[in-house]
SEGUNU-469343 format. One record per residue (C-alpha): chain; z, x, y. Coordinates in steps of 0.001 Angstrom, whole numbers, plus 500000, padded with zeros to 6 digits. Layout:
# residues N
<node><ch>A</ch><Z>Z</Z><X>X</X><Y>Y</Y></node>
...
This chain:
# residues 181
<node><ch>A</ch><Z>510153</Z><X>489098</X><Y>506041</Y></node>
<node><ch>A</ch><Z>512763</Z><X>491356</X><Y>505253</Y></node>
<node><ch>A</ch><Z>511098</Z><X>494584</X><Y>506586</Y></node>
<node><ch>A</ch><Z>510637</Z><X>496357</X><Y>510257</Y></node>
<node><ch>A</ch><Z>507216</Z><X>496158</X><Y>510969</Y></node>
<node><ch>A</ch><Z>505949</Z><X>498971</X><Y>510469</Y></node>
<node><ch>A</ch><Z>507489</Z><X>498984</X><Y>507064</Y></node>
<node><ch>A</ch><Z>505938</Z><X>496482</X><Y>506319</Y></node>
<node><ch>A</ch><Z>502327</Z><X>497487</X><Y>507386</Y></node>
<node><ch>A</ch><Z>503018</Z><X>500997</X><Y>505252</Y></node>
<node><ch>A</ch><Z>503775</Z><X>499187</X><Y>502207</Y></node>
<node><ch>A</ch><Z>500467</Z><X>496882</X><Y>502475</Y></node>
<node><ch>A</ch><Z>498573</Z><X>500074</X><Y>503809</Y></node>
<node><ch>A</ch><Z>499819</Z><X>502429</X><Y>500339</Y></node>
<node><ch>A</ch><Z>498705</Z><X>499271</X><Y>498390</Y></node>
<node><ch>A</ch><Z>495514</Z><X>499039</X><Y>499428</Y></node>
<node><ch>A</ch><Z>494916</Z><X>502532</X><Y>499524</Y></node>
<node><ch>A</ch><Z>496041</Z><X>502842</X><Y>496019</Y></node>
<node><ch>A</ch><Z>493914</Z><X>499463</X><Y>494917</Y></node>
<node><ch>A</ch><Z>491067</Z><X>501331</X><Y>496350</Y></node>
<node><ch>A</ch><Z>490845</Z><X>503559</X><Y>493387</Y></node>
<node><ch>A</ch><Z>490349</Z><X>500386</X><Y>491162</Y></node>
<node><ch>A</ch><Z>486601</Z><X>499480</X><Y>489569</Y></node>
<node><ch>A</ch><Z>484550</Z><X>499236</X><Y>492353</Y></node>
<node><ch>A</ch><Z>486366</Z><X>502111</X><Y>494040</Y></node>
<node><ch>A</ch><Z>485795</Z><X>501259</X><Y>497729</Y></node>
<node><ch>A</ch><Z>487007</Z><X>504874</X><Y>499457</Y></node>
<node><ch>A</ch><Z>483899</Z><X>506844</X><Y>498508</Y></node>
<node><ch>A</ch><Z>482736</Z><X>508222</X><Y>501695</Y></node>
<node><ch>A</ch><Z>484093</Z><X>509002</X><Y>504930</Y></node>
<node><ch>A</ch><Z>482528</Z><X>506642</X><Y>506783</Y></node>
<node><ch>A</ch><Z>485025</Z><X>504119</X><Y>504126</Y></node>
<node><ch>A</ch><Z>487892</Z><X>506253</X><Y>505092</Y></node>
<node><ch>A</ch><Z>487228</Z><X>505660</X><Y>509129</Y></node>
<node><ch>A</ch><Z>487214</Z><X>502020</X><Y>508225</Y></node>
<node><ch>A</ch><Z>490547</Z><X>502487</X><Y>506365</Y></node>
<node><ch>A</ch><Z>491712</Z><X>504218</X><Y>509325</Y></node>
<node><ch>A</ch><Z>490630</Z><X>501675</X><Y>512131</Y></node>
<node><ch>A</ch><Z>491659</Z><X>498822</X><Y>509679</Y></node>
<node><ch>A</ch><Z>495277</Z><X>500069</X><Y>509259</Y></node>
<node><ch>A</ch><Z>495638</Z><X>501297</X><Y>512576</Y></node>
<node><ch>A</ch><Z>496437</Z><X>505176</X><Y>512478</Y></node>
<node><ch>A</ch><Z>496676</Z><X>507512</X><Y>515353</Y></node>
<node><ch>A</ch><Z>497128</Z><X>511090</X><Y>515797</Y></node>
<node><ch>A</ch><Z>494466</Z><X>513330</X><Y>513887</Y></node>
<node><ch>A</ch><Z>491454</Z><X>512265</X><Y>512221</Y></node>
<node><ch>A</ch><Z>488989</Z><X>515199</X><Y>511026</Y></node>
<node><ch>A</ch><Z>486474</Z><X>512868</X><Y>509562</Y></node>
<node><ch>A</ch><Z>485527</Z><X>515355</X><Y>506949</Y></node>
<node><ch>A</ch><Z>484735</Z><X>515279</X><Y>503059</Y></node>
<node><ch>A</ch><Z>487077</Z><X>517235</X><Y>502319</Y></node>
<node><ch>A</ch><Z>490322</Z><X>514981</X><Y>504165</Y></node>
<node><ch>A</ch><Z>488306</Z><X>512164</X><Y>501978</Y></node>
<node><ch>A</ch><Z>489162</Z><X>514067</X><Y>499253</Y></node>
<node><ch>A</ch><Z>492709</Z><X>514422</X><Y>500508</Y></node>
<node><ch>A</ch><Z>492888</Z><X>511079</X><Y>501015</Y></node>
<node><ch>A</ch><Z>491405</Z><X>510126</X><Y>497574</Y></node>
<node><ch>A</ch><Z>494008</Z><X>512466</X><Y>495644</Y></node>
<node><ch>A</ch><Z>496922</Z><X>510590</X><Y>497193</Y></node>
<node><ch>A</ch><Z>496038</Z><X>507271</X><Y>495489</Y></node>
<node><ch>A</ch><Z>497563</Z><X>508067</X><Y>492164</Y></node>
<node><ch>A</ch><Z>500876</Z><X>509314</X><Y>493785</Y></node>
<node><ch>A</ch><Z>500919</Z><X>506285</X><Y>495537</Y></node>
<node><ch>A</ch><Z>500485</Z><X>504032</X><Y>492846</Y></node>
<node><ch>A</ch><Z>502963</Z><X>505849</X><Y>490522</Y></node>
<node><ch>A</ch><Z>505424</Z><X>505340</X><Y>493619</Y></node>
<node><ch>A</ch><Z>504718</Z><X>501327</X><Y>494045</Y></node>
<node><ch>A</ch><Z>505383</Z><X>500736</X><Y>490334</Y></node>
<node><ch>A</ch><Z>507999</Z><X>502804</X><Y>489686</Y></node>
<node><ch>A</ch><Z>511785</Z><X>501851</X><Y>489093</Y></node>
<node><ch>A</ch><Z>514449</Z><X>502521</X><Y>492020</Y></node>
<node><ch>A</ch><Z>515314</Z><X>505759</X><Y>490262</Y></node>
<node><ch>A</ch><Z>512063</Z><X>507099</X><Y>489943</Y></node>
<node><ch>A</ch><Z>511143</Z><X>505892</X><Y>493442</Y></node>
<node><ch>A</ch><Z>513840</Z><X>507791</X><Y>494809</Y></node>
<node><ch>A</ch><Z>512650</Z><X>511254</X><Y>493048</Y></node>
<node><ch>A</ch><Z>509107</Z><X>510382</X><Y>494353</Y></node>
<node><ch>A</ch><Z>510138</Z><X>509484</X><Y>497713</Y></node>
<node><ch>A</ch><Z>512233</Z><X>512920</X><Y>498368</Y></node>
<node><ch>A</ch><Z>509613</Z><X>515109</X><Y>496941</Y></node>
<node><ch>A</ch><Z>507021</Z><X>513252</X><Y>499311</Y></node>
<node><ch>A</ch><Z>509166</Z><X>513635</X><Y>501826</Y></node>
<node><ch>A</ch><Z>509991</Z><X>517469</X><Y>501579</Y></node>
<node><ch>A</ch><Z>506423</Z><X>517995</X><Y>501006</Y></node>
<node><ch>A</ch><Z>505410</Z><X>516303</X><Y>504024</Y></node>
<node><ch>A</ch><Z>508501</Z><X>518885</X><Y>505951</Y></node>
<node><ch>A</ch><Z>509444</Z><X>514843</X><Y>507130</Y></node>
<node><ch>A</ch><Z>511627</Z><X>514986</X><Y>510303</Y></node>
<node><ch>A</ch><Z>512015</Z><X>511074</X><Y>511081</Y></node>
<node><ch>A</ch><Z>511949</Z><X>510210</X><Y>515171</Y></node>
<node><ch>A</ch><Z>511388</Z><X>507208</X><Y>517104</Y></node>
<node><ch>A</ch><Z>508067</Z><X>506526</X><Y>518954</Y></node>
<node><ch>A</ch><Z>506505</Z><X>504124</X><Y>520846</Y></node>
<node><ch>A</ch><Z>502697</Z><X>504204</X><Y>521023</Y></node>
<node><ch>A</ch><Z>499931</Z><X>502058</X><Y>521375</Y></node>
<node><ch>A</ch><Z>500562</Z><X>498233</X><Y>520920</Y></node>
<node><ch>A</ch><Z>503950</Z><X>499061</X><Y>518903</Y></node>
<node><ch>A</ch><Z>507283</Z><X>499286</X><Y>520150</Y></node>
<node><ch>A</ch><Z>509797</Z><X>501737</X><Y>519058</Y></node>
<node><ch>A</ch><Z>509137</Z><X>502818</X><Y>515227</Y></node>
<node><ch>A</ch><Z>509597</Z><X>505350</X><Y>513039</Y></node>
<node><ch>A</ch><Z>507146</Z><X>508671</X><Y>512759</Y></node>
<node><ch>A</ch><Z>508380</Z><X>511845</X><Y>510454</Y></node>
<node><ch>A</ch><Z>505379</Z><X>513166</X><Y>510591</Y></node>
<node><ch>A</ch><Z>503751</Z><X>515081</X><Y>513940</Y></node>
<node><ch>A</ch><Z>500986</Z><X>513048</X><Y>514806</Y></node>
<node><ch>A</ch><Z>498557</Z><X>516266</X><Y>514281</Y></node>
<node><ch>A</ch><Z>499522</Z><X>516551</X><Y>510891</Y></node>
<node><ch>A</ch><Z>496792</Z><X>515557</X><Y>508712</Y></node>
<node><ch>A</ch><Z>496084</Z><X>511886</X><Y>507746</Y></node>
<node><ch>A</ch><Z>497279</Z><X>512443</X><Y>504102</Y></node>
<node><ch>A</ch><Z>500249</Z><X>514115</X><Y>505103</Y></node>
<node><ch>A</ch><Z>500847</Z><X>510982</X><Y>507709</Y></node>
<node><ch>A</ch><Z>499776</Z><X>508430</X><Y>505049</Y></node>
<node><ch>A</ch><Z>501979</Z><X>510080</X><Y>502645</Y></node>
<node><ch>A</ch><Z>505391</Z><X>510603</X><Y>504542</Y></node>
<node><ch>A</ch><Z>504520</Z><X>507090</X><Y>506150</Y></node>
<node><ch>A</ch><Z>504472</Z><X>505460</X><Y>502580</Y></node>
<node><ch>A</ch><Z>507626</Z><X>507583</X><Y>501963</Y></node>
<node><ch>A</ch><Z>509637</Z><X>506175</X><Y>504952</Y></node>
<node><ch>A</ch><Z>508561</Z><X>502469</X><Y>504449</Y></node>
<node><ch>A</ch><Z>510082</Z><X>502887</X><Y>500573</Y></node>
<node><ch>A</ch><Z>513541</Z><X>503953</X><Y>502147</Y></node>
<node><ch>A</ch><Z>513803</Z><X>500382</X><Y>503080</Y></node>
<node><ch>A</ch><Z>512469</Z><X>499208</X><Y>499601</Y></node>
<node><ch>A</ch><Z>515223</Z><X>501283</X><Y>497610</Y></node>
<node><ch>A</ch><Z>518364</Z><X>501154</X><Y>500131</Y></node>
<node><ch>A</ch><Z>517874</Z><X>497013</X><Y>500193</Y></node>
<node><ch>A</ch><Z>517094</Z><X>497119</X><Y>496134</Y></node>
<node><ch>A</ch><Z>513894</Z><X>495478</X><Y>496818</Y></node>
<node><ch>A</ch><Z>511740</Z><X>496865</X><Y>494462</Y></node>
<node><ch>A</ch><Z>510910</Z><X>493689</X><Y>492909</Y></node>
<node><ch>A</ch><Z>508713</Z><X>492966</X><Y>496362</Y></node>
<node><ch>A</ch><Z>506271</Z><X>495392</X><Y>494005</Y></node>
<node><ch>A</ch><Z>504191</Z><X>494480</X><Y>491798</Y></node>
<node><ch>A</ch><Z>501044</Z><X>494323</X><Y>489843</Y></node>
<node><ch>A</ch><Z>498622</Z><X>491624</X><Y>489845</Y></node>
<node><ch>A</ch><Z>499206</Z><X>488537</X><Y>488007</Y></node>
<node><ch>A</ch><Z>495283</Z><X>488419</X><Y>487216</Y></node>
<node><ch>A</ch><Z>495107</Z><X>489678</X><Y>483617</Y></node>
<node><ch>A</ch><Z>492154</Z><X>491484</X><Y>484151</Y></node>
<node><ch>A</ch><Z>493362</Z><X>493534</X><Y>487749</Y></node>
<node><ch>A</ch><Z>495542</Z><X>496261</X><Y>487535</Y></node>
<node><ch>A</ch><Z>495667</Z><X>495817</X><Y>491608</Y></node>
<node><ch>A</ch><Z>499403</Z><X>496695</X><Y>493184</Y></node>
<node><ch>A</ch><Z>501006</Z><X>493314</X><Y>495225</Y></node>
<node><ch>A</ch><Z>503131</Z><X>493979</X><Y>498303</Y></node>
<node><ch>A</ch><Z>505283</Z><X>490384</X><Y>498152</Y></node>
<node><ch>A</ch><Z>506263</Z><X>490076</X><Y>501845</Y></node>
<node><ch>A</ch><Z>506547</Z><X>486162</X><Y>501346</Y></node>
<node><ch>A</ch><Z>510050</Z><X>484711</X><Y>502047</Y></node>
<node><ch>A</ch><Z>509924</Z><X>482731</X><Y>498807</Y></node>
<node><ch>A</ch><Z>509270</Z><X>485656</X><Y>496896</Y></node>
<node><ch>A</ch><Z>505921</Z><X>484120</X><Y>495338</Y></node>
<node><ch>A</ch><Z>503076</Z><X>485800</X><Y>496079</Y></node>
<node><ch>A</ch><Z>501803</Z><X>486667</X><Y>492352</Y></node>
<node><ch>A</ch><Z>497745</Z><X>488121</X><Y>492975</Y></node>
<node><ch>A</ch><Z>496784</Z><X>491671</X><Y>494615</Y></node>
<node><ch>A</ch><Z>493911</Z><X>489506</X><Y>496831</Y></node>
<node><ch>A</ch><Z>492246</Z><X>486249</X><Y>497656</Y></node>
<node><ch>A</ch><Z>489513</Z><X>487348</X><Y>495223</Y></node>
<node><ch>A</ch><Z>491911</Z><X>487217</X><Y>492480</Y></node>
<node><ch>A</ch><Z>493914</Z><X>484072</X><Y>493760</Y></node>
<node><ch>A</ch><Z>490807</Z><X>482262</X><Y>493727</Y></node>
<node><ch>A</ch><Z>489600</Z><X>483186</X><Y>490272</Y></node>
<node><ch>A</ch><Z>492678</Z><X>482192</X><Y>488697</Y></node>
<node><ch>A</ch><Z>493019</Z><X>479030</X><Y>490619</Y></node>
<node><ch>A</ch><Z>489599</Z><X>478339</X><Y>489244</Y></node>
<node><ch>A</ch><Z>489991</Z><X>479327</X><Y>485813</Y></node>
<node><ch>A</ch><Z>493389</Z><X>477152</X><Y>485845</Y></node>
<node><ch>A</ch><Z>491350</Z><X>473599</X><Y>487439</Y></node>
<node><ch>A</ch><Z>488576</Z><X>474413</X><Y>484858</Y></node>
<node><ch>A</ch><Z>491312</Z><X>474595</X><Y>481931</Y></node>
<node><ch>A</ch><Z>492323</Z><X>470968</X><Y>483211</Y></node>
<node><ch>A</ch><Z>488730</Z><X>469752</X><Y>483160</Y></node>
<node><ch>A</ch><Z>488233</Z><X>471029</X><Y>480063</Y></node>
<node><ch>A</ch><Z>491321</Z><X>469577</X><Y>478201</Y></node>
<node><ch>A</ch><Z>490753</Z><X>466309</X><Y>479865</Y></node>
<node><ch>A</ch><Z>487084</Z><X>465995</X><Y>478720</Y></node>
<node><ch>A</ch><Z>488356</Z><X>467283</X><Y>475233</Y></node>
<node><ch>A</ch><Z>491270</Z><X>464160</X><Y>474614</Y></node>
């Protein structure tokens, strides 16, 4: 993996935040959004409100127009999230993690945090030109975003779900054309 940890857990965290937003949208209440939160491990303020849901929900586009971007437009994304988010990058230690990378007080709110966090992690994306590790799904009928963390640069499908149903499709294909000759 060519990523820091926790650069690595931001860009899978933006992703799925972002492929929440796809049909059926799975961040509709707060009670989805405290899952999210547990899931992906945040600390520091949680309000646990509609309206940070909201927040929350209104970030998915940005995110998603950040993930498939191109370097240069990543770049003009990533400064404007970070000026927005008033990012002053420190190391902390917290939790289960070793030292890492916060710009962010940890009472700002979450989208602020999930923002500047995204932000950060794409740093390491742009300065080590790896913006091919992003992606969308190679199912024809997702429009999910991949994170490609695999050594061998392979991973082609957004989720299992979509793995499987191409993987299917593909053995079914065979069948077919061997019953057919």
């Amino acid at each position: 993996m060519p990523f820091a940890h926790d650069t690595a857990v931001s860009l899978q965290t933006a992703a799925a935040l972002a492929n929440s937003a796809l049909a059926p949208d799975t961040l509709t209440t707060v009670e989805d959004l405290d899952d999210f939160y547990a899931q992906w491990e945040y600390t520091g303020r949680r309000d646990g409100t509609r309206a940070e849901l909201d927040d929350v929900r209104a970030l998915r586009p940005r995110l998603r127009a950040l993930l498939t971007a191109d370097r240069d437009t990543a770049v003009e994304l990533v400064n404007a999230m970070l000026r927005d988010g008033e990012a002053l990058p420190q190391l902390v230690r917290h939790d289960t993690w070793d030292w890492h990378l916060h710009a962010v007080s940890p009472d700002a709110p979450l989208v602020t945090r999930i923002c500047v966090e995204t932000a950060m992690a794409m740093i390491d994306v742009i300065r080590g030109d790896e913006m091919n590790r992003l992606g969308i799904c190679a199912d024809e009928d997702c429009e999910g975003i991949v994170v490609d963390l695999s050594r061998n640069r392979s991973k082609r499908f957004c989720s299992v779900a979509c793995g499987n149903r191409n993987a299917v499709a593909a053995y079914r294909a065979r069948q077919s054309s061997l019953t057919t000759s």
